[in-house]
C-alpha positions in Angstrom: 22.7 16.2 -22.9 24.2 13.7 -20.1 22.2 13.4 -17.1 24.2 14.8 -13.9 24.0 14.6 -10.8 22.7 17.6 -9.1 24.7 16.7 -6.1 28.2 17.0 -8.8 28.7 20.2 -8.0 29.1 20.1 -4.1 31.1 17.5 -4.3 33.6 19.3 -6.5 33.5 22.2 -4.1 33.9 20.3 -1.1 36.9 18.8 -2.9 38.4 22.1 -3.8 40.1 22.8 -0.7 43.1 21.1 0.4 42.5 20.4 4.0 38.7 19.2 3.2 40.9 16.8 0.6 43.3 16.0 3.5 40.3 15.0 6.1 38.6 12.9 3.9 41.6 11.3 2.7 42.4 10.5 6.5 38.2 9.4 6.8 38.9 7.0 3.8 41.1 5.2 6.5 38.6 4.7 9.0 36.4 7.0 11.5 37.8 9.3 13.5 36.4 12.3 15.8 37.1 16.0 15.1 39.7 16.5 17.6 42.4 14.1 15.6 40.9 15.5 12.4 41.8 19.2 13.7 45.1 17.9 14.9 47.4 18.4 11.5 45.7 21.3 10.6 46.6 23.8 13.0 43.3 25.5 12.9 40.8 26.6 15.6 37.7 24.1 15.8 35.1 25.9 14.4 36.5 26.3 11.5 37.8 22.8 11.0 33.9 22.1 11.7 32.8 24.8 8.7 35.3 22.4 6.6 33.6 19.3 7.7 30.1 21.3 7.9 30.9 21.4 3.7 32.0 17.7 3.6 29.0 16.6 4.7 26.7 19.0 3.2 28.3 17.5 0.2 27.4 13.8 1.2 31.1 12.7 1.3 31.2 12.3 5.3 28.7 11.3 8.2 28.9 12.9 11.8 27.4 11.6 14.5 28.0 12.9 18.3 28.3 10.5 20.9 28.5 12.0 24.5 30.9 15.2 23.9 32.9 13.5 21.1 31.8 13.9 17.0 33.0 10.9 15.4 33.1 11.3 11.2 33.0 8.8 9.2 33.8 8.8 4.8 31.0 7.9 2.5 32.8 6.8 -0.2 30.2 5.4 -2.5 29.3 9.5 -2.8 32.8 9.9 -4.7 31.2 7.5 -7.5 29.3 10.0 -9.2 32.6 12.3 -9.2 34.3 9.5 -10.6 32.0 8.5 -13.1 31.5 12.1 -14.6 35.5 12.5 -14.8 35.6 8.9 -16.3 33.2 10.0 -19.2 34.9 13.4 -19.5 38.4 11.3 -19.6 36.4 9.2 -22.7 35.2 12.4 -24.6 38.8 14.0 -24.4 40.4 10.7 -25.6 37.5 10.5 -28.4 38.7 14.2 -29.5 42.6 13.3 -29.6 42.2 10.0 -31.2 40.3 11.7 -33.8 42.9 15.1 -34.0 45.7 12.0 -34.4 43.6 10.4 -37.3 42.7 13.9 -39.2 46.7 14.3 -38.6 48.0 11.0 -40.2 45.5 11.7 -43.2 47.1 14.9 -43.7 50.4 13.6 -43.7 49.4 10.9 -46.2 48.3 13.4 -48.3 51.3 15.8 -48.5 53.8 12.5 -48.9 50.9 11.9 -51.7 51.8 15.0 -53.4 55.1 15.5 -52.5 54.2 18.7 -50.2 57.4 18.8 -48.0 56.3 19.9 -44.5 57.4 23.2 -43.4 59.8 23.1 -40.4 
């Protein structure tokens, strides 16, 4: 069995949710503190801090407070392991279908073989 990161699953559960996907996507453009994170939302601040509360607990942001502001800032090389266990599952589907496209043609050289007309 693969090795996985144990950390694989938070980060598919942090990603789950739209707005978490929405404030890291704005993150992946730079810093920025809560309040202009909370701004497109429309939702009360604690509970766009629960949503960054689960980005970070996943390792995909940093907050750090300064004075009375939070700044956040992405932590993109987390994304990596998400990206390398969809990359390997991407290799094992495309492993199956190349193989379900070979089993396929040798069937179909077989009936021309014998003459078996496919059914329609």
């Amino acid at each position: 069995m693969a090795q996985h990161d144990p950390n694989l699953s938070r980060i598919f559960q942090a990603l789950s949710d739209p707005t978490r996907r929405a404030m890291l996507s704005r993150l992946m453009e730079g810093p920025a503190p809560v309040t202009e994170l909370a701004r497109p939302t429309g939702m009360a601040l604690p509970t766009v801090m629960r949503h960054l509360s689960v980005l970070e607990e996943a390792a995909l942001i940093l907050t750090e407070k300064t004075g009375r502001t939070r700044l956040c800032r992405a932590r993109p090389a987390t994304l990596e392991a998400a990206e390398h266990w969809l990359q390997a599952q991407k290799r094992l589907w495309e492993a199956r279908t190349d193989r379900l496209e070979a089993f396929l043609a040798t069937m179909e050289d077989e009936d021309d073989a014998t003459g078996i007309q496919p059914r329609a």
